[in-house]
C-alpha positions as CSV (number, residue, x, y, z in Angstrom):
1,X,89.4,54.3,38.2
2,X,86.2,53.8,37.1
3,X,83.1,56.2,36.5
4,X,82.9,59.0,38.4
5,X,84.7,56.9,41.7
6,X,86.5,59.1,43.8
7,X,88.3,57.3,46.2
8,X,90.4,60.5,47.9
9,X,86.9,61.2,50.0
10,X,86.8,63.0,53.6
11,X,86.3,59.7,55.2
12,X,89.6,58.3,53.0
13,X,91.8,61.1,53.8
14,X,90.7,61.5,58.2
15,X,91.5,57.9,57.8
16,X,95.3,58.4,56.2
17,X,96.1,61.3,58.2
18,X,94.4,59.5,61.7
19,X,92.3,61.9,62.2
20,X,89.3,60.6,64.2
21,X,87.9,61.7,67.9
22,X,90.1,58.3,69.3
23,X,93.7,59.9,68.0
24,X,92.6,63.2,69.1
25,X,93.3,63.5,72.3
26,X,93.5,67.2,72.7
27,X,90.7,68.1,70.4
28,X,88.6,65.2,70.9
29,X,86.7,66.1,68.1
30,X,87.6,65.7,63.9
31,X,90.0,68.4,63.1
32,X,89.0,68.5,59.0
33,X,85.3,68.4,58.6
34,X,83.8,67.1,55.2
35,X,83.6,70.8,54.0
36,X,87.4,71.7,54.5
37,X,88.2,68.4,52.9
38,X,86.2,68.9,49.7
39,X,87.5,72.0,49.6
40,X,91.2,71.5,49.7
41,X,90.4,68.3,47.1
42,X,89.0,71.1,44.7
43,X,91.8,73.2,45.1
44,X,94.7,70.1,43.7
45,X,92.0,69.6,40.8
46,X,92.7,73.1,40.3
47,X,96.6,73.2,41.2
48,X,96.7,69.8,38.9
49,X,95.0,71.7,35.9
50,X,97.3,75.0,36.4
51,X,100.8,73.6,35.8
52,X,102.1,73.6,32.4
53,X,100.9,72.3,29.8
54,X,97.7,73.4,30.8
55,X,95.2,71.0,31.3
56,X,91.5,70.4,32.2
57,X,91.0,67.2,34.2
58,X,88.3,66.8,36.3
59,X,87.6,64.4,38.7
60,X,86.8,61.5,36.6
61,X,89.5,61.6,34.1
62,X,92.1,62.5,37.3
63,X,95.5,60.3,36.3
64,X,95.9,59.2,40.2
65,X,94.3,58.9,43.4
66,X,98.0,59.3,45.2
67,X,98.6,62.0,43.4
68,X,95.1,63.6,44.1
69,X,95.6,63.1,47.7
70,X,99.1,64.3,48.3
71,X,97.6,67.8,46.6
72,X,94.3,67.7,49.4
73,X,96.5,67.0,52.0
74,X,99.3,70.0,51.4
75,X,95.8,72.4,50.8
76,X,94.9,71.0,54.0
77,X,97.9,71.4,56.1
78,X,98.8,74.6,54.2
79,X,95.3,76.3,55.7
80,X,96.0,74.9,58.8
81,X,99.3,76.2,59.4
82,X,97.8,79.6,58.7
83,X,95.6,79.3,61.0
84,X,97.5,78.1,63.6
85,X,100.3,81.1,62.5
86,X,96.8,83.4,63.7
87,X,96.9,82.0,66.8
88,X,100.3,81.4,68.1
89,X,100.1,83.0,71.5
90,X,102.8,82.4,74.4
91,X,101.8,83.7,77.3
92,X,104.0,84.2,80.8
93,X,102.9,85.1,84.0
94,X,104.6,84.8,87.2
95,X,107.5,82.9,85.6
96,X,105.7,80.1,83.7
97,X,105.6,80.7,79.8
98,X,102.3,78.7,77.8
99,X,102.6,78.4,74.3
100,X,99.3,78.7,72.6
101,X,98.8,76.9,69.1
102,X,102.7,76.6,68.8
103,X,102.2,74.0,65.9
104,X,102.9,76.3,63.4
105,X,106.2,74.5,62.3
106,X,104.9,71.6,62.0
107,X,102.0,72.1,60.4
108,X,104.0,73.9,57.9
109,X,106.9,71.2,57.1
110,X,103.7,68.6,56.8
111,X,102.6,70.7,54.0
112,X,105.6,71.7,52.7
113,X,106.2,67.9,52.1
114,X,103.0,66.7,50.8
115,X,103.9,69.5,48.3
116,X,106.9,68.6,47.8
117,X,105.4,65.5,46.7
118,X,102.0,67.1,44.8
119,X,104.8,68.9,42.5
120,X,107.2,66.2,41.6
121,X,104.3,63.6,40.6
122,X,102.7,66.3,38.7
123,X,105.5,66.8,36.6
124,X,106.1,63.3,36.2
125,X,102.7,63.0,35.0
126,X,103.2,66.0,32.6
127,X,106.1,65.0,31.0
128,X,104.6,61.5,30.7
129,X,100.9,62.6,29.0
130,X,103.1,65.1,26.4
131,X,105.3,62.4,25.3
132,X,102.6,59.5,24.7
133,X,100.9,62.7,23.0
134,X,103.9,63.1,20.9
135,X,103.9,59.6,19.5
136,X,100.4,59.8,18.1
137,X,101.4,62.1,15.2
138,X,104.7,64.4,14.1
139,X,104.0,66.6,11.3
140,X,107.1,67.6,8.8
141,X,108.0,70.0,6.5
142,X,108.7,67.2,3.8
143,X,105.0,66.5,4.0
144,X,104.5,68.8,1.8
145,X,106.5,68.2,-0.7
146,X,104.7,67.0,-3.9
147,X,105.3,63.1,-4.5
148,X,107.7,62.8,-8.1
C-alpha cells in the first residue's frame, strides 16, 4: 500500500458483501450507507491497535487490506445483528405466524466468522511484527562485562 490509499472503502466493501439496490430485493435500497461503513472501518483500526502488544497503526501504516476488511465487516454485521435482535417480532393472528426481522442468526454467525477471522490474522500479524522486532537487537547481561 501506498500513501495514504485505502482500498477497504464503502464502495469496496457494498461491493464484497453484494450489497447494491439490484441484490436487494427486499430492501431495494443500500443496507450499509458510507457513514455506517466508515464507522465500523474505524472501529477494526481501533480493535487492530487494542490487542496485545499494543500498538498504534493508523490507516496508512495498516499491515493488510484483508485483514482491515474482515474487522469492518464483523463491526458491520455485529451492529446489524443488534439491531435486527431490536426488532425481531413474530406476530400470529387467526392461525398464520409472521416473523418480523428473524435474521438475527444469521446476521450473528456472519459476524461471528468475520471475527473469527479479524482475530486469528491479527495475531498472526502480532506474533509476526514482535519477532522481526526481536531480530533487530538482543541486549545481554555479558554486555556489560568489561573487555580483559
Amino acid at each position: 500500500m501506498s500513501g495514504s490509499e485505502i482500498y477497504v472503502t464503502p464502495d469496496f466493501v457494498r461491493l464484497y458483501v453484494r450489497d447494491s439496490i439490484e441484490n436487494n430485493k427486499l430492501l431495494r435500497a443500500l443496507q450499509f450507507p458510507d457513514e455506517n461503513i466508515i464507522q465500523c472501518r474505524n472501529l477494526a483500526l481501533l480493535s487492530y491497535n487494542a490487542v496485545t502488544p499494543i500498538s498504534n497503526v493508523t490507516f496508512e501504516t495498516f499491515p493488510n487490506q484483508v485483514l482491515l476488511l474482515y474487522g469492518t465487516l464483523y463491526h458491520l454485521f455485529n451492529g446489524v445483528a443488534a439491531s435486527a435482535a431490536r426488532n425481531e417480532l413474530n406476530y400470529s393472528d387467526a392461525g398464520i405466524t409472521v416473523n418480523i426481522e428473524d435474521k438475527v442468526n444469521y446476521y450473528s454467525q456472519l459476524a461471528s466468522n468475520y471475527l473469527n477471522q479479524f482475530q486469528s490474522m491479527v495475531q498472526q500479524f502480532k506474533i509476526q511484527q514482535n519477532l522481526e522486532s526481536g531480530y533487530d537487537y538482543v541486549s545481554s547481561d555479558y554486555g556489560y562485562f568489561p573487555a580483559w
